[in-house]
DRENDO-1510 file (C-alpha; in Angstrom, 1 decimal, always signed):
<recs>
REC; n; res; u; v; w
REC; 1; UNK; +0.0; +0.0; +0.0 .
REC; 2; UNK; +1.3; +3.2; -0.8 .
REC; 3; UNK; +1.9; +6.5; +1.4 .
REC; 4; UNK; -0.8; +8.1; +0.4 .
REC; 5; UNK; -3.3; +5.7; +0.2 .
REC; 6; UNK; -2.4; +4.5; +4.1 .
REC; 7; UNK; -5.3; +5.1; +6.5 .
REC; 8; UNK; -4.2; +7.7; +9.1 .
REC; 9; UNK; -4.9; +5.7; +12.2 .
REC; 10; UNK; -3.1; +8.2; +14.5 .
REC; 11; UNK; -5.1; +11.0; +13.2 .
REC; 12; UNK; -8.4; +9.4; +13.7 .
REC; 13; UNK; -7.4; +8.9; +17.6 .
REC; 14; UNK; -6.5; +12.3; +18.0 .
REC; 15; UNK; -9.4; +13.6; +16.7 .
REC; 16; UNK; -11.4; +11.7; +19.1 .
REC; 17; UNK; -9.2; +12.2; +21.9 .
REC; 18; UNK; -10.0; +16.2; +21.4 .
REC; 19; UNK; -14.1; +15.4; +21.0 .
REC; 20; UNK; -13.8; +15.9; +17.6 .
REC; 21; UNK; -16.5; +13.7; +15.6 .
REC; 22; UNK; -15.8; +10.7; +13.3 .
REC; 23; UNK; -16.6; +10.8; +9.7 .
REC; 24; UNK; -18.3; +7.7; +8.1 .
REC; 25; UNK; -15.3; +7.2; +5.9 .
REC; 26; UNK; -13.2; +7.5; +8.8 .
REC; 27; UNK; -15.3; +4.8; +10.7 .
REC; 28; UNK; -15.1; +2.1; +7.8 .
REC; 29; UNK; -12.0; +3.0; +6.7 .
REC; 30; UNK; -11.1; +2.4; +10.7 .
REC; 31; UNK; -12.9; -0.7; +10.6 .
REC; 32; UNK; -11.7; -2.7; +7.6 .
REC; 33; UNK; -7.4; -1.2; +8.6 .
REC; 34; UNK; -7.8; -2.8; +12.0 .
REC; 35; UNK; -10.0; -6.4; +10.2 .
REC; 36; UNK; -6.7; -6.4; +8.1 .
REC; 37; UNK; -4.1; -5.6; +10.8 .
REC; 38; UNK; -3.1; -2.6; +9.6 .
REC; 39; UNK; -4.8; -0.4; +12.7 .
REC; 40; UNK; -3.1; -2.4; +15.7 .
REC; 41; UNK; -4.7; -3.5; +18.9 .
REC; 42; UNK; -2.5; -1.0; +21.0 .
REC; 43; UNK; -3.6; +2.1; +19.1 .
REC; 44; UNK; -7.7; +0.4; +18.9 .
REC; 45; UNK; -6.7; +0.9; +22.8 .
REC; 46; UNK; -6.1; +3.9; +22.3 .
REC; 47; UNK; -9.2; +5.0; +19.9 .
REC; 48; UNK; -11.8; +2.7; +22.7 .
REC; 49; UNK; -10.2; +5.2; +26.2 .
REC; 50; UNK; -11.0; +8.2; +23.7 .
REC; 51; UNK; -14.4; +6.8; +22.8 .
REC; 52; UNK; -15.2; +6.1; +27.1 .
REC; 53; UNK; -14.3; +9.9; +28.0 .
REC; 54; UNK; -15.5; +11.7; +24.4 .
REC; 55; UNK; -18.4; +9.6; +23.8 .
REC; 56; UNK; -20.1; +9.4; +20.3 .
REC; 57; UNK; -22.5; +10.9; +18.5 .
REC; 58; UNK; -25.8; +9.5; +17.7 .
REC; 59; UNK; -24.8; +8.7; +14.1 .
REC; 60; UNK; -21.4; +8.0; +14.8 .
REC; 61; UNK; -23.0; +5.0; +16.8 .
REC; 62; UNK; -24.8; +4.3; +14.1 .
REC; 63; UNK; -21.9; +3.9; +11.4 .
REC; 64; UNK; -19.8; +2.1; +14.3 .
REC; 65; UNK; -22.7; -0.6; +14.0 .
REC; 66; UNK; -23.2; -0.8; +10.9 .
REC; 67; UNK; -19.2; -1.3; +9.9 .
REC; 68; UNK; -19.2; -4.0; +12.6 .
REC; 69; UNK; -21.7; -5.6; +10.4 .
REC; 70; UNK; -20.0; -5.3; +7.4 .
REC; 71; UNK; -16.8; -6.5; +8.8 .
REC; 72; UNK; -18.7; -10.0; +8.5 .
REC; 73; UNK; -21.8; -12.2; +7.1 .
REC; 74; UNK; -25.6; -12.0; +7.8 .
REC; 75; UNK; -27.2; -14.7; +9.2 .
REC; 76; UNK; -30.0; -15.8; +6.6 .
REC; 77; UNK; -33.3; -17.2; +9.0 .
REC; 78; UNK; -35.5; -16.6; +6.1 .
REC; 79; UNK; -36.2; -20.3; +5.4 .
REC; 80; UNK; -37.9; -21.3; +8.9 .
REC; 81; UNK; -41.3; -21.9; +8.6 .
REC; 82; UNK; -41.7; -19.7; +12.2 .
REC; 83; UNK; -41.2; -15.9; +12.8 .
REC; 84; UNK; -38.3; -15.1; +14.6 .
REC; 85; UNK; -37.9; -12.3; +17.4 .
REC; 86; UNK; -34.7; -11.8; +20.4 .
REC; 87; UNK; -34.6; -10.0; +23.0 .
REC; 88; UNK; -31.7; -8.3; +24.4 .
REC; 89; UNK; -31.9; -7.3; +28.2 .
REC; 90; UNK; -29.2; -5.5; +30.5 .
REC; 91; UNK; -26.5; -7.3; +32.0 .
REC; 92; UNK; -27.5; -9.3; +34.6 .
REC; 93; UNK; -24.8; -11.8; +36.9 .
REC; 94; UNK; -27.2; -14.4; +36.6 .
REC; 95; UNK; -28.8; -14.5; +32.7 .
REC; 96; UNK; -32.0; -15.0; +34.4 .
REC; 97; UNK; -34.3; -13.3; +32.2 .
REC; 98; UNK; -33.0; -15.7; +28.9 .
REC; 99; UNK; -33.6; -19.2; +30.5 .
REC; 100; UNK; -36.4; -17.7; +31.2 .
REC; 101; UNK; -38.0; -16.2; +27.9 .
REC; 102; UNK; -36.0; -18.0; +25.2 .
REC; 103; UNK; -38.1; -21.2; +26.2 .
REC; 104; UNK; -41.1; -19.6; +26.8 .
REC; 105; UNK; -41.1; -17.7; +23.6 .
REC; 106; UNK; -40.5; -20.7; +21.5 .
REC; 107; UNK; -43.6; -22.3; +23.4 .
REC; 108; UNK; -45.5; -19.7; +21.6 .
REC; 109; UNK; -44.3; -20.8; +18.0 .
REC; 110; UNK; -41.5; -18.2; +17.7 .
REC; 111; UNK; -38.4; -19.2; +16.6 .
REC; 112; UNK; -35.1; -17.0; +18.9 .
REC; 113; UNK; -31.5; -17.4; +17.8 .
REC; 114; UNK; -30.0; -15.4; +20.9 .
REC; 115; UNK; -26.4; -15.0; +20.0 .
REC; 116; UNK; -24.6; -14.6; +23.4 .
REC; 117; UNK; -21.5; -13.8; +24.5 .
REC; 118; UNK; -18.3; -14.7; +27.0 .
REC; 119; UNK; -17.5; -12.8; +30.0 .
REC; 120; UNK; -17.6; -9.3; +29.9 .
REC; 121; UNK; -16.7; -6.4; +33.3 .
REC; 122; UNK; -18.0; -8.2; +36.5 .
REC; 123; UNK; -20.7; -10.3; +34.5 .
REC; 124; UNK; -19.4; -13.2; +32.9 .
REC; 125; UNK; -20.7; -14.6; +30.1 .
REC; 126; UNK; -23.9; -16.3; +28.9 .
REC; 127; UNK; -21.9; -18.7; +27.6 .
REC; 128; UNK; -19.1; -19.6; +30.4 .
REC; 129; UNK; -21.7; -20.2; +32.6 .
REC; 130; UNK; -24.1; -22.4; +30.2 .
REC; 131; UNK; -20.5; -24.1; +29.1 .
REC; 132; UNK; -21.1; -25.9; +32.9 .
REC; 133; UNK; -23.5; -28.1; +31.8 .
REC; 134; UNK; -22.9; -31.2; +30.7 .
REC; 135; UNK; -22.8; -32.0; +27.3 .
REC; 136; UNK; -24.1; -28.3; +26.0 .
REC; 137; UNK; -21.9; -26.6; +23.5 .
REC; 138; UNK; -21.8; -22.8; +22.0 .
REC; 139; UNK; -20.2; -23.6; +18.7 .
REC; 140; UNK; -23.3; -24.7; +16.5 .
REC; 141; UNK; -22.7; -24.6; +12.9 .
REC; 142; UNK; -25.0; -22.8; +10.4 .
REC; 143; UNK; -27.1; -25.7; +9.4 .
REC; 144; UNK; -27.8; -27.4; +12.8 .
REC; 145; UNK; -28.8; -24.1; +14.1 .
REC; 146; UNK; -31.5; -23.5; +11.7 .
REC; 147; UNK; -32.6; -27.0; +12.4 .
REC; 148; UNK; -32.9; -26.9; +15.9 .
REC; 149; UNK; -34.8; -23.2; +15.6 .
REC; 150; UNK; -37.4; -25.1; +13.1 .
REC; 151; UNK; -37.5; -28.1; +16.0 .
REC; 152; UNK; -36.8; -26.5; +19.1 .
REC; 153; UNK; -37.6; -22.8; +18.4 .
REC; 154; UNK; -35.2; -21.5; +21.1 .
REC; 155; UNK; -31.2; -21.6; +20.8 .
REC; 156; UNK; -28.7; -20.1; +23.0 .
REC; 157; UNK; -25.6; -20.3; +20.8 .
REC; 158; UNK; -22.2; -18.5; +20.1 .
REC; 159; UNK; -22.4; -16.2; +17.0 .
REC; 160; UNK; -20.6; -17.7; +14.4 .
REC; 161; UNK; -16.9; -16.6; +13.2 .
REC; 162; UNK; -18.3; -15.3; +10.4 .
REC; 163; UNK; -21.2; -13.0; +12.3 .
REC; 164; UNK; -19.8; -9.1; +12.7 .
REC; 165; UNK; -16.0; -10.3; +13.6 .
REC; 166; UNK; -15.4; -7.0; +14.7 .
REC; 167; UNK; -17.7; -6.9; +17.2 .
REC; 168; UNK; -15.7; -10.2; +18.7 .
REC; 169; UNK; -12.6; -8.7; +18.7 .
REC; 170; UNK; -13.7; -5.2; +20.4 .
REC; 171; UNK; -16.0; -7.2; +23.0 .
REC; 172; UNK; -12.6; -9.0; +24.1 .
REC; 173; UNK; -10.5; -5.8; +23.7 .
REC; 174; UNK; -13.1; -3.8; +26.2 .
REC; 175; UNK; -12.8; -6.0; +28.9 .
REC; 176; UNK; -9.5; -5.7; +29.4 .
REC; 177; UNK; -8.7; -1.9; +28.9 .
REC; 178; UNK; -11.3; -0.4; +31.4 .
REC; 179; UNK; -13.9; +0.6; +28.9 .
REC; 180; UNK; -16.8; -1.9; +29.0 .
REC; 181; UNK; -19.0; +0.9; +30.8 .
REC; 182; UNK; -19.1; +2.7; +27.1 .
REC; 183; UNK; -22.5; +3.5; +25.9 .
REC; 184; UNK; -22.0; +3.9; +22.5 .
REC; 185; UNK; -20.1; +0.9; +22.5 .
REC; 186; UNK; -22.5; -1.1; +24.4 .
REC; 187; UNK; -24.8; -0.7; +21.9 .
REC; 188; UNK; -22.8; -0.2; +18.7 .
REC; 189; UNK; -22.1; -4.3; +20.2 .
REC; 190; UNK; -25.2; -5.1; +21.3 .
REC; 191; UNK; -27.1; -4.1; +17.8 .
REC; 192; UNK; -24.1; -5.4; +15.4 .
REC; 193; UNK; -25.2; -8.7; +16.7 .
REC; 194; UNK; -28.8; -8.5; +17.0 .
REC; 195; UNK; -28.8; -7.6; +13.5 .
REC; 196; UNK; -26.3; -9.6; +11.5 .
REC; 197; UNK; -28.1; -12.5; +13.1 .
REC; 198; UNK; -31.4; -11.9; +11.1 .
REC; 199; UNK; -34.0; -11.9; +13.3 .
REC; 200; UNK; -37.5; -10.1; +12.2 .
REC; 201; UNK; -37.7; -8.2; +15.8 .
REC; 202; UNK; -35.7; -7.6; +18.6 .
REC; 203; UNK; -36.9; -6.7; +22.0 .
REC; 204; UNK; -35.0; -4.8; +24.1 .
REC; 205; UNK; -35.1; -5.2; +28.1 .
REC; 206; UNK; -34.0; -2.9; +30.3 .
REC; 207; UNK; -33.4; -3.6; +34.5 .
REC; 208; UNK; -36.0; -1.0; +35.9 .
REC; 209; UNK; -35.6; -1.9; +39.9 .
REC; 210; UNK; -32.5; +0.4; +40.4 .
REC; 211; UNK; -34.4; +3.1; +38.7 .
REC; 212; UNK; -37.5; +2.6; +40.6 .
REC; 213; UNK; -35.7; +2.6; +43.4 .
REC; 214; UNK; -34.8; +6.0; +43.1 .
REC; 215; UNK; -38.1; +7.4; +42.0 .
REC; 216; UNK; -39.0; +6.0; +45.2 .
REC; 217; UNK; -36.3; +7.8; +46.9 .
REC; 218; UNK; -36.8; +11.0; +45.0 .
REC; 219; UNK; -40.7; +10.6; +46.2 .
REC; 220; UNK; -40.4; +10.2; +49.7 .
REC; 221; UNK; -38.0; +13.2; +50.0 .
REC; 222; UNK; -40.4; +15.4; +48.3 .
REC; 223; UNK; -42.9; +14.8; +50.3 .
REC; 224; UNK; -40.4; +14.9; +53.5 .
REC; 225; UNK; -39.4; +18.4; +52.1 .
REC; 226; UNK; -42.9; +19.5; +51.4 .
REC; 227; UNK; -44.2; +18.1; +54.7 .
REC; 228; UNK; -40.9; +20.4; +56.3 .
REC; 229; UNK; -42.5; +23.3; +54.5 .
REC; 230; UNK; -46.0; +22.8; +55.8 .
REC; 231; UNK; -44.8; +22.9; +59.4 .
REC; 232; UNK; -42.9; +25.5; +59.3 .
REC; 233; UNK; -45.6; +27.8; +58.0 .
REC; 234; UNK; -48.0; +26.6; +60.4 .
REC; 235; UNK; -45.3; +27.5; +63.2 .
REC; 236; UNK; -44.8; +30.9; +61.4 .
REC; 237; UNK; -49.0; +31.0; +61.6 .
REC; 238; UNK; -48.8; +30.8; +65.1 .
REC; 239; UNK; -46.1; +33.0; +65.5 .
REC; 240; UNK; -47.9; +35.7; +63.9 .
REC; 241; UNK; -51.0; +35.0; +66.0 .
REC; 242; UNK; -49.3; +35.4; +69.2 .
REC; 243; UNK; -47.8; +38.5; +67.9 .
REC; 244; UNK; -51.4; +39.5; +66.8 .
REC; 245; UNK; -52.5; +39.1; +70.4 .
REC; 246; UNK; -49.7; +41.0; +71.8 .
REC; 247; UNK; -50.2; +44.1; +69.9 .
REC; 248; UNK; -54.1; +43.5; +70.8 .
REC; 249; UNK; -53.3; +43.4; +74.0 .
REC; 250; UNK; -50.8; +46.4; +74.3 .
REC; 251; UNK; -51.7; +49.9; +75.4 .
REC; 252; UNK; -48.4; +52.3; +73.6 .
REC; 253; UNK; -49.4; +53.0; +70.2 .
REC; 254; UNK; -45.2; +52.4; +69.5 .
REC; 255; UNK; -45.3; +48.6; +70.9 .
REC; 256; UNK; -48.8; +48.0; +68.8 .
REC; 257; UNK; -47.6; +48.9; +65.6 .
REC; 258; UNK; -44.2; +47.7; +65.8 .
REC; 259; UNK; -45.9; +44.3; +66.8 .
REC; 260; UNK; -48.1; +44.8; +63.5 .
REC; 261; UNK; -45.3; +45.1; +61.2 .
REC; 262; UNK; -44.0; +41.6; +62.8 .
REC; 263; UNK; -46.8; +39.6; +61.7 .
REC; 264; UNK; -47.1; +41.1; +58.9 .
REC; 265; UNK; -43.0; +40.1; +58.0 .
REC; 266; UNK; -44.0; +36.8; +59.3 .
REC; 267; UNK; -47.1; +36.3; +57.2 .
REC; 268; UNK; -45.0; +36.9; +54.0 .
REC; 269; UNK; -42.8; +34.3; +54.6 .
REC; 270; UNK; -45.3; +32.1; +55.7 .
REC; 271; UNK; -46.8; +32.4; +52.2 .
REC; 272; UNK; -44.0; +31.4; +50.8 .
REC; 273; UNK; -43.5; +28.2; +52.7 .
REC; 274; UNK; -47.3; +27.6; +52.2 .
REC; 275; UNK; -46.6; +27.4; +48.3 .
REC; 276; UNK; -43.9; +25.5; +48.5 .
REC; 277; UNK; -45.4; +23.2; +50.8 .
REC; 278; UNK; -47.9; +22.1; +47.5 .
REC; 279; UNK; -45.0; +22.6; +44.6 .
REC; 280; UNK; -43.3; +19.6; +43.6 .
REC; 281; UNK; -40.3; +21.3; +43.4 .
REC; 282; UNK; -38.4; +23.6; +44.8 .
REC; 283; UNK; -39.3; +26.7; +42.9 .
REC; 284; UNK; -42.7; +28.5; +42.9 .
REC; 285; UNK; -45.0; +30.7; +40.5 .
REC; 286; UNK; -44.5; +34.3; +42.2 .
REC; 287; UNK; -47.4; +35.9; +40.8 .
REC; 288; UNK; -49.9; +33.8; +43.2 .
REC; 289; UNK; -47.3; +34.8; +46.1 .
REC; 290; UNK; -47.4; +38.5; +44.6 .
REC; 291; UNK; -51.6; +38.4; +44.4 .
REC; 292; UNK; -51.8; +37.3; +47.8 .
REC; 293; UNK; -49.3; +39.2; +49.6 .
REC; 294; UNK; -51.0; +42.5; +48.1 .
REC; 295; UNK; -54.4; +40.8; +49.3 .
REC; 296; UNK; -53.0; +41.1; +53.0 .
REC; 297; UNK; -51.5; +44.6; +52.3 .
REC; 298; UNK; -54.8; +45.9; +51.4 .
REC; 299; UNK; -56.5; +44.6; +53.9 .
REC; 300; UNK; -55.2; +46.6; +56.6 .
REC; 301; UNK; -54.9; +49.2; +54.8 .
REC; 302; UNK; -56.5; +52.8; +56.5 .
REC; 303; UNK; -60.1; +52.5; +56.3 .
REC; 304; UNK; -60.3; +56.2; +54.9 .
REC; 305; UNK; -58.1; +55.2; +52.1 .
REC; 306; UNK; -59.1; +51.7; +51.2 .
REC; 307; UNK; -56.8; +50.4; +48.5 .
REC; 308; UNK; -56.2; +47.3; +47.0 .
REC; 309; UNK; -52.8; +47.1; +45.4 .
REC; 310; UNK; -52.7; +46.0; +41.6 .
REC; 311; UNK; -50.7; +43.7; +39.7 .
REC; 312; UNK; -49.3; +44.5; +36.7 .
REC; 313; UNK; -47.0; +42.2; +34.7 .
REC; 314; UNK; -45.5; +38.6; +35.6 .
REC; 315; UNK; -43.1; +37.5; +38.4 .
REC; 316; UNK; -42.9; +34.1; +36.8 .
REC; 317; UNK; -41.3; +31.0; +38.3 .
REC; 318; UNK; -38.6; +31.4; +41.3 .
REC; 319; UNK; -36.2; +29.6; +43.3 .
REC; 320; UNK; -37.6; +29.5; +47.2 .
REC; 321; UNK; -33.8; +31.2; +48.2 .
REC; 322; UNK; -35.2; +34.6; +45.8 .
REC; 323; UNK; -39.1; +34.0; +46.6 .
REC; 324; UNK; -38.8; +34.1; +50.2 .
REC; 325; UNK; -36.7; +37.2; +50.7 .
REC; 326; UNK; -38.7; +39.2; +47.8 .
REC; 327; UNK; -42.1; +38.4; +49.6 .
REC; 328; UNK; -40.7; +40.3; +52.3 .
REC; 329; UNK; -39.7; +43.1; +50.3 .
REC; 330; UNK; -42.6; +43.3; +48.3 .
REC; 331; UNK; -44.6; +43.6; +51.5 .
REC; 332; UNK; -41.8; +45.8; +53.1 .
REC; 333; UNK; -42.2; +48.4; +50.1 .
REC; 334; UNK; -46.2; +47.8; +50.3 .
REC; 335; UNK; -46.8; +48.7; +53.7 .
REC; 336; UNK; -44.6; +51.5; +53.3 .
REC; 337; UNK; -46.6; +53.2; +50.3 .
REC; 338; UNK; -50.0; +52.9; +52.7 .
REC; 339; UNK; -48.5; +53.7; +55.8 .
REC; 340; UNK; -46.5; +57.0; +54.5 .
REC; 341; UNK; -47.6; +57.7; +51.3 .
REC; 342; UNK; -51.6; +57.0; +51.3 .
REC; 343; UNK; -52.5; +57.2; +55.0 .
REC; 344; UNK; -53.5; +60.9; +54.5 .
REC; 345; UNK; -55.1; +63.1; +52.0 .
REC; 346; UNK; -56.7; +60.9; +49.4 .
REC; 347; UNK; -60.0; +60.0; +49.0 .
REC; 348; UNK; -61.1; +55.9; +48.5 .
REC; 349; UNK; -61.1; +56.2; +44.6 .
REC; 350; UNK; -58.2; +58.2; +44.2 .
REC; 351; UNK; -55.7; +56.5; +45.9 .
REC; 352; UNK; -53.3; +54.5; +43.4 .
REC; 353; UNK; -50.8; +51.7; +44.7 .
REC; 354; UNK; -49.7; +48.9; +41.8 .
REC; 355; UNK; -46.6; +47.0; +41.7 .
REC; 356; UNK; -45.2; +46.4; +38.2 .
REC; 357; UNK; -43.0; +43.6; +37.1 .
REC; 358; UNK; -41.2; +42.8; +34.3 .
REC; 359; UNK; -39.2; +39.0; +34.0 .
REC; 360; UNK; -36.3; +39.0; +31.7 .
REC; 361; UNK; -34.6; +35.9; +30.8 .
REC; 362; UNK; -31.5; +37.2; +32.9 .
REC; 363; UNK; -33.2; +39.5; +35.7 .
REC; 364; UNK; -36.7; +40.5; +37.2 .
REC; 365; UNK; -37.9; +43.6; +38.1 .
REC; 366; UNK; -40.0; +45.6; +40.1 .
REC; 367; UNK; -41.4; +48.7; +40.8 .
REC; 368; UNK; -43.8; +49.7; +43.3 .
REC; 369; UNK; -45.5; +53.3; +42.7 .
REC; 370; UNK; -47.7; +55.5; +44.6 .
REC; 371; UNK; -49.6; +58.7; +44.4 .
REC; 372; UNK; -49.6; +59.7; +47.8 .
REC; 373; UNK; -47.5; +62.7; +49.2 .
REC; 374; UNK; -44.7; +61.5; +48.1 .
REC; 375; UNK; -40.8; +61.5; +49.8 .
REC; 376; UNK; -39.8; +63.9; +52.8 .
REC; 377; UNK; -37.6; +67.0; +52.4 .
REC; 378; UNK; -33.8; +65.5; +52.3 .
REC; 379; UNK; -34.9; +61.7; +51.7 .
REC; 380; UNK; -31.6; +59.8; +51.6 .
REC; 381; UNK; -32.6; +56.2; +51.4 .
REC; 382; UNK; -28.6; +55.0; +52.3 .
REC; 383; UNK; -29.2; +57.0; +55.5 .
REC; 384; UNK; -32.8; +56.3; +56.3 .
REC; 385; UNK; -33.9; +54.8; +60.4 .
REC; 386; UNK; -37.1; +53.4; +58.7 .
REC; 387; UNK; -36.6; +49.6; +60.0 .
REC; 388; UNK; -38.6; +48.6; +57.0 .
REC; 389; UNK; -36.4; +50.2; +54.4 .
REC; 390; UNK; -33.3; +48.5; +56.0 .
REC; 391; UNK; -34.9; +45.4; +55.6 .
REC; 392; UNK; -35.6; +45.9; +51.7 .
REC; 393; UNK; -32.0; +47.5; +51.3 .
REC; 394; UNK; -30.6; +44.5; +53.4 .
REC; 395; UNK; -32.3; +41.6; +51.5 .
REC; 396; UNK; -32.2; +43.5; +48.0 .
REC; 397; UNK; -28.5; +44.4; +47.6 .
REC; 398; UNK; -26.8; +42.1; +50.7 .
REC; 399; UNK; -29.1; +38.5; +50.2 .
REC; 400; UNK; -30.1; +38.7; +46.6 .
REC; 401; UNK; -27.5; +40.6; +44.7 .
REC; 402; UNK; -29.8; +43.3; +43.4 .
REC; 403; UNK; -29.8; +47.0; +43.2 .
REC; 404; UNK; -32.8; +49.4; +45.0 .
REC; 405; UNK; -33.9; +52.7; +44.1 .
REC; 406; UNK; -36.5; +55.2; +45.8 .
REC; 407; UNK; -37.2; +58.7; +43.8 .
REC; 408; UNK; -40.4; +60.6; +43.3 .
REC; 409; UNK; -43.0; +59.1; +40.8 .
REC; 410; UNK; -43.7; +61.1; +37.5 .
REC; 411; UNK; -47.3; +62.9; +38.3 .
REC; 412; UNK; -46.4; +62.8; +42.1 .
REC; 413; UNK; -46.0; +60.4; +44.7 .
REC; 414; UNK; -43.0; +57.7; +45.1 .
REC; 415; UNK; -41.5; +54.9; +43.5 .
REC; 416; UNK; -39.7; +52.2; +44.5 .
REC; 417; UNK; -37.9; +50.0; +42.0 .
REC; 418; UNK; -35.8; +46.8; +42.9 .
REC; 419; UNK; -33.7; +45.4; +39.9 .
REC; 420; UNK; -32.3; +41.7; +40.5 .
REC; 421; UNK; -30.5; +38.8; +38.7 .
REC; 422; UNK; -32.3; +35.7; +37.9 .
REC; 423; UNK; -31.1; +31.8; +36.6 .
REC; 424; UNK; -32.1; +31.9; +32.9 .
REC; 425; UNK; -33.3; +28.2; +33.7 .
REC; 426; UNK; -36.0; +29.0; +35.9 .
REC; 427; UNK; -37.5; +31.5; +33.6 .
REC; 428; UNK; -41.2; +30.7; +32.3 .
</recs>
């Protein structure tokens, strides 16, 4: 063979070795240089450890199995007078599942060639441990094995020398260079057989009880982690009722309303846990947390002024570490607009409070306006002794990486306006 016309086996394994794809030349060409010696078993090595950490793409798998198949013969089961089917299943120690079904099948008037193979990682082979029994052997020829599907209808056999060679040689090659684990190359191996050895369906069977196992794990810690948030909201509930009856029960005006505020700090975060409490997951729609927080805003709002704050916009879905601190804020900047800015001076229909909000794919914002009377004379939020205000400028900037601004509202009043960054993956 000339120079030029040599197949660049180091090339190929350096393209996989930097993720690089294979080409389908590359792949047959690959396949019939190491059939004919000419791509040695060291650098095939080589190719299968870049294969285990690169991986393959869907239709390099593809092309890997269907050179595999052309590296030999196809098994020809068109003459039986039964359909024929296999079944492939995932390694098992024991090859329960085909003493089982091979028989069984055949009962049923199928014919099933299952091609097995030897030992292979920490299973062993179909074969080594059948080889046990007395008298049974792997290496059935063409002809008998067509007449004992037509007489039997189940065999449990070796696939022939002929039967996707390559596959033979790469089966024995994996085991002993750390990269039977392989996906592509479990099933570039598993479908070069199943396929060369004619069959008219193949069933595939998969070991579920692992994976059920851990649905069953991932199910009871939901509900432990739902069943956390349910109890602490009902111990926030309570907390807030016995703050309730505190400030009931207390005569300076001071005491009462700082007692107020509490619960309603407490009854914000309690929503939050309340939602979560019924979410499957760990992140909640805000707008029913927005709605409902505004709800209890309202609500104890000054009689003279009754407002309802409104809702304009979408919150969208949020991670319980942002939803819990914004509820707080959002109730924070709330009863601030009715305490300060609408207690005084507006009649029922004229007052205005709504909270717009704006989701990005990157960040979320808010703004909650007012046309009450609007800041003091020499307003300096930084420097403000509002308690409430500290807590929004604590959680906004310090807990969720945000930025806050406070200015008069166009038209009069005041607006608040909270800015803050948001996973891209938990946007609606």
């Amino acid at each position: 063979m000339s120079d030029e016309s040599r197949f660049d086996g180091v090339g190929v394994i350096r393209t996989k070795r930097e993720g690089g794809a294979l080409t389908p030349d590359q792949i047959r060409d690959l396949m019939r240089a190491y059939m004919s010696g000419e791509f040695a078993e060291e650098q095939m090595s080589a190719l299968l450890m870049a294969i285990f950490w690169r991986g393959m793409t869907s239709a390099e798998t593809a092309e890997w199995t269907g050179a595999m198949i052309a590296s030999g013969e196809r098994a020809d089961l068109s003459g039986l007078s039964r359909p024929t089917v296999d079944k492939h299943s995932t390694g098992g120690v024991g090859d329960k599942l085909s003493l089982i079904i091979v028989p069984l099948v055949a009962v049923f008037g199928a014919a099933v060639p299952q091609m097995s193979g030897r030992g292979l990682g920490h299973t062993g082979g179909t074969l080594d441990k059948l080889e046990s029994i007395p008298g049974w052997r792997p290496d059935l020829d063409p002809a008998a094995l067509l007449q004992m599907l037509e007489k039997v209808g189940g065999v449990i056999t070796a696939a022939g020398d002929e039967m996707a060679p390559a596959d033979r040689r790469l089966y024995a090659l994996r085991d002993v260079t750390g990269t039977v684990e392989s996906i592509p190359l479990i099933a570039s191996s598993i479908m070069s057989k199943k396929i060369a050895e004619g069959t008219g369906a193949l069933v595939l069977v998969r070991d579920v009880t692992e994976l059920r196992r851990r649905e069953r794990e991932l199910l009871t810690k939901d509900a432990t982690i739902r069943e956390i948030h349910h109890r602490v909201k009902n111990n926030l509930q309570t907390v807030a009722a016995l703050l309730r009856l505190q400030a009931r029960r207390s005569h300076a005006p001071e005491a009462r309303e700082a007692l107020e505020e509490a619960v309603r700090r407490v009854g914000s975060i309690a929503v939050v846990h309340e939602t979560l409490s019924h979410a499957p997951e760990e992140n909640v729609d805000f707008d029913d947390i927005a709605d409902r927080v505004a709800m209890m805003a309202g609500e104890v709002s000054a009689t003279e002024t009754r407002v309802v704050p409104k809702i304009v916009g979408s919150f969208g879905m949020l991670p319980a570490s942002v939803a819990t601190p914004l509820a707080m804020v959002l109730t924070e900047l709330l009863q601030n607009a009715l305490q300060h800015g609408l207690s005084r001076g507006k009649a029922p229909g004229d007052a205005l409070l709504e909270v717009y909000a704006r989701r990005d794919p990157e960040r979320l914002s808010v703004t909650v306006a007012d046309n009450g009377a609007g800041l003091p004379p020499g307003f300096d939020p930084d420097a403000t002794t509002s308690l409430g205000l500290q807590i929004v400028r604590t959680l906004v900037v310090g807990e969720l990486g945000g930025r806050l601004r406070i200015a008069p509202r166009a038209g009069g009043g005041t607006e608040a306006a909270v800015d803050l960054p948001v996973q891209s993956e938990l946007s609606p």
